[in-house]
LUMMI-957786 format. One line per 3 residues: number of its first residue (from 1); for each residue x, y, z of C-alpha. Coordinates in steps of 0.2 Angstrom, whole numbers, always signed. Layout:
// residues N
NUM> X,Y,Z | ...
END
This chain:
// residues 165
1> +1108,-300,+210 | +1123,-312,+210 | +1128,-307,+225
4> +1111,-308,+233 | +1110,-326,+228 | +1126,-330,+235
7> +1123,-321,+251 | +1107,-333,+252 | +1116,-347,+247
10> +1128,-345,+260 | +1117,-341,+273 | +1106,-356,+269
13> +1120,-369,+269 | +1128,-361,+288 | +1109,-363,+294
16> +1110,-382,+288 | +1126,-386,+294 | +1119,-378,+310
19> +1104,-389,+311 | +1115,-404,+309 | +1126,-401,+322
22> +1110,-395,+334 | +1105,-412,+329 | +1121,-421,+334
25> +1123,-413,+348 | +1106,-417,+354 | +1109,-437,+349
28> +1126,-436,+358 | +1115,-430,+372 | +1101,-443,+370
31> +1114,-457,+370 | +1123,-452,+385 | +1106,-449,+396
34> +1103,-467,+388 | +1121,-475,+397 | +1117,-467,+413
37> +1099,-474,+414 | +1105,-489,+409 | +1117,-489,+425
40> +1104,-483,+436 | +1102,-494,+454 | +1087,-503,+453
43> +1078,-514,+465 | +1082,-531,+464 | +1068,-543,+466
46> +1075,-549,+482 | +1074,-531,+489 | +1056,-532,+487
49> +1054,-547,+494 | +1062,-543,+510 | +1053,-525,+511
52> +1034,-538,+508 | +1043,-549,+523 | +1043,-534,+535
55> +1028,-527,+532 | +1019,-545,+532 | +1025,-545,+550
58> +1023,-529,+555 | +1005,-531,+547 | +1004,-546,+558
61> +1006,-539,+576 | +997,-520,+573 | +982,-532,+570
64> +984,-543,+584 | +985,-527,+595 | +971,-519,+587
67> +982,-505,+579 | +969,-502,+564 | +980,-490,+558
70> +995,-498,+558 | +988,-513,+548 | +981,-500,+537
73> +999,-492,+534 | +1009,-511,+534 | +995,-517,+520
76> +998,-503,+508 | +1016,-504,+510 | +1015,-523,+505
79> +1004,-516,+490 | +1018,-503,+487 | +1029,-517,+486
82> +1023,-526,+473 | +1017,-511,+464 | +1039,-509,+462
85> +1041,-527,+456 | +1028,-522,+443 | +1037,-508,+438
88> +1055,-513,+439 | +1055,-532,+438 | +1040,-533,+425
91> +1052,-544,+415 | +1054,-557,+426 | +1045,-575,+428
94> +1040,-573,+446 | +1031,-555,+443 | +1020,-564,+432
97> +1013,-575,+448 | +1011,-558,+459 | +992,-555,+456
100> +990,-571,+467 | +991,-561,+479 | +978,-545,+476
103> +962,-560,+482 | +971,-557,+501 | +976,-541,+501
106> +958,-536,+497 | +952,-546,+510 | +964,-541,+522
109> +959,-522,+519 | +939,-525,+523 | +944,-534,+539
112> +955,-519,+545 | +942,-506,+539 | +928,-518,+548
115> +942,-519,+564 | +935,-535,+560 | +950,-549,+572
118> +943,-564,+567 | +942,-560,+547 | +957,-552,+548
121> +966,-567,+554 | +957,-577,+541 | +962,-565,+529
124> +982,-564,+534 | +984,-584,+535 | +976,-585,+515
127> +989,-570,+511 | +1001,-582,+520 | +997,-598,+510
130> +998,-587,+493 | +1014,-581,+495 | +1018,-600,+498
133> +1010,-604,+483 | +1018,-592,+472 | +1034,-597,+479
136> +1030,-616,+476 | +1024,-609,+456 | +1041,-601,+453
139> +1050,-615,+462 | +1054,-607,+477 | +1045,-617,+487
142> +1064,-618,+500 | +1055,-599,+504 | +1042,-604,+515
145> +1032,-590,+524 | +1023,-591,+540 | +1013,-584,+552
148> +1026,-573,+564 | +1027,-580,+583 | +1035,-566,+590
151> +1040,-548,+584 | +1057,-547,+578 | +1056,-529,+581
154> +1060,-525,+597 | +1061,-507,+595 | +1041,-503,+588
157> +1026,-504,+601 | +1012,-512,+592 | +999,-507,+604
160> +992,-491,+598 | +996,-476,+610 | +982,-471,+620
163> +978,-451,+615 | +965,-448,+628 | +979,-443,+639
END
C-alpha cells in the first residue's frame, strides 16, 4: 500500500511539474507572439491620407467621364481608407474628426448610383470642403485639398471602354 501511495505521489508531482512547464512554455510563447506584433508595419496616418488623395482624384475624372463604375470603385476605396485609419490610427487626434466625412461620401454614392452629374459634382466639392475642414480642426489647415484640374495619371483612361464592340 506504501508503495502504491508513493507511486501516486510521484506520478502526481511529474504531472504538476508538467503542467507548469506546459504553462511556461505557453507564456514564453504568448510573449514572443506579443514582441513581434508589437513590431509589426502598420500604416501610418500619412499612408492613408495619400492612398484618400488618389482615389479623391481618380474619383474626380471617372465621374466627369461618366465611368459610373469607376467612381463606384474610387468611392469605396476612399471608405476603405478611413475604415484603416479606424482600425490602426484609432488612437490618434485627427481619427477623431474622420466621420466629417461619412455626410459626403453618402452623398457622393446616391449621385453615382443615380448617374446623376450634376449632384455628383455637388457632392464631390462638399467632400472637398470637409476634408478642408478636418484639416483646418486638427490644424492642418497648410493641407489644402482641391478639386483636381488635370489627371496626374497619365497611364489610366477615364472614359469607360466601349463593350458594344
Amino acid at each position: 500500500m506504501k508503495k502504491l501511495v508513493i507511486i501516486l505521489l510521484s506520478f502526481g508531482l511529474f504531472a504538476c511539474n508538467q503542467q507548469k512547464d506546459q504553462i511556461t512554455t505557453l507564456q514564453n510563447h504568448i510573449d514572443s507572439l506579443e514582441v513581434k506584433l508589437a513590431n509589426t508595419y502598420k500604416p501610418g496616418f500619412g499612408d492613408f491620407m495619400g492612398s484618400i488623395q488618389t482615389h479623391h482624384a481618380k474619383l474626380w475624372f471617372a465621374a466627369q467621364n461618366h465611368n459610373w463604375q469607376l467612381a463606384d470603385f474610387e468611392v469605396h476605396e476612399i471608405e476603405e481608407a478611413i475604415e484603416g485609419i479606424l482600425n490602426f490610427q484609432a488612437d490618434r487626434e485627427e481619427t477623431k474628426m474622420i466621420g466629417m466625412l461619412e455626410p459626403a461620401l453618402d452623398s457622393i454614392e446616391k449621385a453615382i448610383e443615380k448617374k446623376d452629374i450634376d449632384l455628383f459634382n455637388r457632392s464631390y466639392k462638399q467632400l472637398t470642403i470637409s476634408c478642408n475642414q478636418c484639416h483646418l480642426a486638427v490644424d492642418m489647415g497648410y493641407n489644402v485639398v482641391k478639386v483636381p484640374e488635370f489627371s496626374p495619371f497619365s497611364n489610366q483612361e477615364f472614359k469607360p471602354m466601349d463593350n458594344s464592340k
